[in-house]
C-alpha positions in Angstrom: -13.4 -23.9 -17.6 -15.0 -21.6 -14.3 -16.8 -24.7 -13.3 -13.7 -26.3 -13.4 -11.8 -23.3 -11.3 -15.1 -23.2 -9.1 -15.1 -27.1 -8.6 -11.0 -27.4 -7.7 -11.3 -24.1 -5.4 -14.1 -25.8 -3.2 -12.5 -28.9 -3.2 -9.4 -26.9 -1.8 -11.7 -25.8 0.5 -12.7 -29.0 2.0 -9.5 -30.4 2.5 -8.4 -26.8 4.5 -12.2 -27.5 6.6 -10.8 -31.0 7.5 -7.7 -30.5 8.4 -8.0 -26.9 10.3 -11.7 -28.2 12.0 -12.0 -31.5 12.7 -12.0 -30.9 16.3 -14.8 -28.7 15.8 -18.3 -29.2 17.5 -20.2 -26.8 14.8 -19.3 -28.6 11.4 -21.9 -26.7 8.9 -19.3 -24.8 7.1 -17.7 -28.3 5.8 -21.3 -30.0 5.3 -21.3 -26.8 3.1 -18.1 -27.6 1.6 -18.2 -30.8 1.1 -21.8 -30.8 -0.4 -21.1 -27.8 -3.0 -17.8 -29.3 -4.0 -19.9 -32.3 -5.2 -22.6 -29.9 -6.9 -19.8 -27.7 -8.8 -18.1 -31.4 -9.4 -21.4 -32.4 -11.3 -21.8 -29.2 -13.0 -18.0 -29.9 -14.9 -19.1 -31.1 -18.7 -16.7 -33.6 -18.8 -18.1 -34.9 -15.5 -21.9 -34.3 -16.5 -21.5 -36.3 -19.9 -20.2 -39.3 -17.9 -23.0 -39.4 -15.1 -26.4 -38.0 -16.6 -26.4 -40.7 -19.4 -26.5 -43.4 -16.0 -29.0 -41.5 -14.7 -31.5 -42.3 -18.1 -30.1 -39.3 -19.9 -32.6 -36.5 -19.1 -31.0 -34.0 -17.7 -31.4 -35.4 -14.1 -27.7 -35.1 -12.9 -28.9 -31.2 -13.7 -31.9 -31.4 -10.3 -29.6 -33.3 -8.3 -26.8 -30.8 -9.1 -29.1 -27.6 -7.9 -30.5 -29.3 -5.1 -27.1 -30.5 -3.5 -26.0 -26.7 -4.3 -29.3 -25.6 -2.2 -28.5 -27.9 0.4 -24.6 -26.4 0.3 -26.0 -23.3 1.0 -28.5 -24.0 3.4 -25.4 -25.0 5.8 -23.3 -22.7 4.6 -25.8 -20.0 6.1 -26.5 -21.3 9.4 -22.4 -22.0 9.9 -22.2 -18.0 9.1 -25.1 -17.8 11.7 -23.7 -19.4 14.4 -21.0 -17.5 14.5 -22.2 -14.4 16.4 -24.7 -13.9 18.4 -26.9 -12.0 15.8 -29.8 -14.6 14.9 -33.6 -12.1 14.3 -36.0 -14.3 13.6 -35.8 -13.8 10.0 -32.2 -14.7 9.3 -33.5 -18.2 11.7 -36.5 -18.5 9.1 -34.1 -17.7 6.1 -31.9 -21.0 6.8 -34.3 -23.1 8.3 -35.3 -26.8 7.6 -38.6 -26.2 6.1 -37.6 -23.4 3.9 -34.9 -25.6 2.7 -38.0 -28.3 2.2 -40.5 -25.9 0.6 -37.7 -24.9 -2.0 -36.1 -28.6 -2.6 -39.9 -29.4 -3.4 -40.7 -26.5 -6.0 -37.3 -27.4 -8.0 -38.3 -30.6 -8.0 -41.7 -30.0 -9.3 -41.1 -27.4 -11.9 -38.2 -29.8 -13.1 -40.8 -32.1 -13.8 -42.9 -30.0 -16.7 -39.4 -29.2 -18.1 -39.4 -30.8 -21.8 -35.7 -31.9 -20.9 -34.9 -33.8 -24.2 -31.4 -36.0 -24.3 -27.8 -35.0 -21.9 -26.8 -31.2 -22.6 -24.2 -29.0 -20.6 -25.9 -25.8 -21.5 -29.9 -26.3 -19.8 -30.8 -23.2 -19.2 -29.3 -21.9 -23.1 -30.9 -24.5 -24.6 -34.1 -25.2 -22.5 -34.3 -21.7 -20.9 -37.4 -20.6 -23.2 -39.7 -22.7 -22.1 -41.9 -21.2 -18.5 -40.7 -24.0 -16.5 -37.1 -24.3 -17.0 -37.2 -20.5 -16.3 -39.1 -21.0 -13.0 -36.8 -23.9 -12.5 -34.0 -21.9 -11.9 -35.5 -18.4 -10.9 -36.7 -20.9 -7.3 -33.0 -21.9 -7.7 -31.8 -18.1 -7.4 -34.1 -16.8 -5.5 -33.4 -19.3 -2.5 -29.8 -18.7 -3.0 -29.8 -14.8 -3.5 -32.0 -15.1 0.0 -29.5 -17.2 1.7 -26.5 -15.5 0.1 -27.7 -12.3 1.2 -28.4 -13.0 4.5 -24.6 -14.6 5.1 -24.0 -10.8 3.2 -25.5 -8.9 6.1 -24.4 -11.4 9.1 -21.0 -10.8 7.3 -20.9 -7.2 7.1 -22.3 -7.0 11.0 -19.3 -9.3 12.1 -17.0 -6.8 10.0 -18.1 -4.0 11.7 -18.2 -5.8 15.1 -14.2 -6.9 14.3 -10.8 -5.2 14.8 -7.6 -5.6 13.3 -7.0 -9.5 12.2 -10.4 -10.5 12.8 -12.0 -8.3 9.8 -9.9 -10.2 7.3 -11.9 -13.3 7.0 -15.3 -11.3 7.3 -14.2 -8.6 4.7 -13.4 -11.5 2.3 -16.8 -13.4 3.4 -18.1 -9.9 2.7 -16.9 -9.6 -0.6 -17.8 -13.6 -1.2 -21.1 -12.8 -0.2 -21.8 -9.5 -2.9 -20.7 -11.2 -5.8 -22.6 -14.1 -5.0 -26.0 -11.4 -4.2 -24.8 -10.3 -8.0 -24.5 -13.4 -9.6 -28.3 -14.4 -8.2 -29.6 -11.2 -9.9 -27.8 -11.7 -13.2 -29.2 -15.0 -13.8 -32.9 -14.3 -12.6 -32.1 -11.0 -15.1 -31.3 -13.6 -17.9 -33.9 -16.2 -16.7 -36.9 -13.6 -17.4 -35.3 -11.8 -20.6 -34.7 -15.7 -22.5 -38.2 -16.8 -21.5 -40.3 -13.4 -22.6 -37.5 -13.6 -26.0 -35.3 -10.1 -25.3 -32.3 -12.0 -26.1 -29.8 -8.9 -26.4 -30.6 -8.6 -22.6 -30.0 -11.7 -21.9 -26.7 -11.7 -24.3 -25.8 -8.3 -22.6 -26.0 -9.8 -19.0 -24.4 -13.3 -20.3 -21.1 -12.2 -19.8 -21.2 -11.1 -16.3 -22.0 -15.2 -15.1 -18.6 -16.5 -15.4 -16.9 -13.5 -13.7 -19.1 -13.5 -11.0 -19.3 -17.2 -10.3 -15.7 -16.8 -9.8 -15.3 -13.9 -7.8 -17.7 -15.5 -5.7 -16.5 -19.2 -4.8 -13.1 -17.1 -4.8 -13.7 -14.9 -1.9 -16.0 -17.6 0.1 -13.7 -19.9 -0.3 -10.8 -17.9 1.1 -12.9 -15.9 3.4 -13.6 -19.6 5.1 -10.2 -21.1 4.8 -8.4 -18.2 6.2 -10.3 -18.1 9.4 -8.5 -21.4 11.1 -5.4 -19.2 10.4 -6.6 -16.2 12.1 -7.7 -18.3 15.5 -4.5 -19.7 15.7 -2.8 -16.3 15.0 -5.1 -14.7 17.5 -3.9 -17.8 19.8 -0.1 -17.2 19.5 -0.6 -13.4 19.9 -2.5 -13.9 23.5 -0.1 -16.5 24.6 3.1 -13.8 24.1 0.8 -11.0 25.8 0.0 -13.4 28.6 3.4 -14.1 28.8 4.7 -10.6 28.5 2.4 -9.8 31.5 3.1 -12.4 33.8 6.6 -11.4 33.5 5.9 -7.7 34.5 4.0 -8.5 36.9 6.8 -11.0 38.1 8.4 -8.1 40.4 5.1 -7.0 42.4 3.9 -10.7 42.6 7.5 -11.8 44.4 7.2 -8.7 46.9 3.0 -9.5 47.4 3.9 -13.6 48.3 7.2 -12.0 50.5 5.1 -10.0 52.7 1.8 -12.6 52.1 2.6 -16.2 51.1 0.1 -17.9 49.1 -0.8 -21.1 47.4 2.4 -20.8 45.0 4.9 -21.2 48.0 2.7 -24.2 49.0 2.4 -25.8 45.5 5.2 -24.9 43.2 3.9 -26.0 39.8 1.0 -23.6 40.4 3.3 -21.5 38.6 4.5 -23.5 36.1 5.3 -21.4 32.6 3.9 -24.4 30.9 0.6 -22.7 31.5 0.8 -18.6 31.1 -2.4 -18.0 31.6 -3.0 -20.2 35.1 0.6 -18.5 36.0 -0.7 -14.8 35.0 -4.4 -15.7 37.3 -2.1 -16.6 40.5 -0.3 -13.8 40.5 -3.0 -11.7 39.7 -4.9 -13.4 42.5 -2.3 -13.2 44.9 -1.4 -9.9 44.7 -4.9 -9.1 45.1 -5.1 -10.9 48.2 -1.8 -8.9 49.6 -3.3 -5.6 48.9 -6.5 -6.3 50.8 -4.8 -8.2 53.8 -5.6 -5.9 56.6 -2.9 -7.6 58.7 0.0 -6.7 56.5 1.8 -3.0 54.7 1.7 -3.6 51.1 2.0 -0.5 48.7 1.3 -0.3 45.0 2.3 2.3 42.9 0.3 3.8 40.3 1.8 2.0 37.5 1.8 -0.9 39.0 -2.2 -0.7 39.7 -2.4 0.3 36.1 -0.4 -2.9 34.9 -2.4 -4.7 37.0 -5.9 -3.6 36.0 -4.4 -4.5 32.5 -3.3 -7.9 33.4 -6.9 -8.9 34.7 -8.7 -6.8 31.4 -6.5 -9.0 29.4 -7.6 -12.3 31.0 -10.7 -11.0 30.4 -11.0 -10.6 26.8 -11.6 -6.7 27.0 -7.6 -5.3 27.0 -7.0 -3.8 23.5 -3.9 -2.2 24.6 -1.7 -4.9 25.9 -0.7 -5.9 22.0 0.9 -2.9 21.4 2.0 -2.8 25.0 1.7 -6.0 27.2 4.4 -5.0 29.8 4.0 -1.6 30.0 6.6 -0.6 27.9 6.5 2.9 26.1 6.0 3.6 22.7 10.0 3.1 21.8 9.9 -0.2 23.7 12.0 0.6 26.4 10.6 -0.2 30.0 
């Protein structure tokens, strides 16, 4: 039943990654998607049953499983990665190419001492005594504790480094990221206590998989979805501040081209309000020019420098105040 949940959830996923960014250039985080969906899709008994027998019954649907779920992850961490500008060179070594290689290589090889016997659904119960299956799937967690962690910390730095709307999507890629750090170290926990026989540790730790399997596709999965939402809620929030601003600054830009004409008396759609933030730049520009124009009198007020100062911060990316005040109103809202 959770491999079911898990598989539907990142299935979800994928169609939210191809409809909210397929005009993006960076596509990791739907190779991810796309990739685990098809590993969690395997992993379904129903599903596993049906294709391991084609496969000469052996368990093999199990390797190709775990290695398209390595590969998942593999993109999954460098789409986290490239998504600030924090890379050290051990994140870089973390999801690179030939640590994805060495790993693919040692599943593949302990798979192969595995005594595998005919199609089950529970490996690791059945199988999980023997020293390979164990090493089998301790390479399996290890790589993906390492990579998990490491989305875990890029995560928690882009938390930190947010405000307001943008900490949703890390906090739940946070969260995503710590169950999935947990899940790792439950399984290696039960990996070690089948194969050296403390079975009540094993049994003890058993019931923490499916909880935390869950919590983690859960958050990831939402933590990625949600992000589109966020750019284009970030997008319509900027628009009605450059609006806002252009409009206040309406009044000082009229008197700056009265005194100084510029380029918008010349070309008319210069100002168009089809584009807010070309509109908000010529005025900004023009009034600039005014105020330094040694052949003419134009005088600025205070506030109006202020306003000003904010309308260029917020074309700039660095005005924090002009959401809760983009045309200088007060904090009742009156002008």
């Amino acid at each position: 039943m959770i491999q079911t949940l898990v598989a539907t959830l990142m299935w979800a996923l994928v169609a939210s990654l191809l409809i909210s960014r397929r005009k993006r250039a960076d596509r990791s985080v739907t190779y991810a998607a796309i990739t685990i969906a098809i590993a969690m899709t395997l992993n379904v008994d129903a599903i596993y049953t049906a294709v391991d027998p084609l496969l000469s019954g052996t368990n093999l649907a199990t390797l190709i499983a775990d290695a398209l779920l390595m590969t998942g992850l593999f993109f999954l961490g460098r789409g986290v990665m490239r998504t600030g500008e924090y890379r050290p060179r051990l994140v870089r070594a973390v999801v690179s190419i030939p640590m994805l290689a060495v790993s693919l290589l040692a599943i593949t090889v302990t798979f192969l001492f595995i005594d595998r016997g005919t199609t089950t659904t529970q490996f690791m119960s059945d199988l999980g005594d023997e020293p390979a299956a164990a090493a089998y799937s301790i390479i399996n967690f290890v790589y993906g504790g390492i990579v998990i962690a490491t989305m875990l910390t890029l995560a928690a730095r882009q938390y930190r480094n947010s405000t307001g709307i943008q900490r949703l999507p890390a906090a739940l890629l946070t969260l995503g990221s710590a169950f999935g750090v947990a899940l790792c170290v439950a399984v290696i926990v039960m990996d070690i206590a089948h194969v050296t026989g403390q079975l009540d540790l094993m049994h003890a730790v058993q019931p923490t998989y499916g909880a935390l399997s869950l919590l983690t596709f859960l958050f990831l999965c939402a933590g990625f979805a949600i992000q589109p939402a966020v750019r284009r809620a970030q997008h319509y929030l900027r628009d009605k501040r450059t609006a806002a601003l252009a409009a206040a600054l309406e009044p000082l830009w009229n008197r700056a081209t009265s005194v100084r004409p510029g380029l918008s008396q010349a070309d008319p759609l210069a100002t168009s309000a089809d584009d807010a933030e070309g509109r908000l730049h010529r005025e900004i520009v023009e009034i600039r020019d005014a105020m330094i124009d040694p052949r003419i009198t134009f005088d600025t007020s205070r506030a109006e420098i202020a306003l000003l100062e904010r309308a260029e911060s917020h074309l700039l990316g660095y005005d924090r105040t002009a959401a809760a005040s983009p045309a200088g109103t007060d904090e009742d809202g009156a002008t």
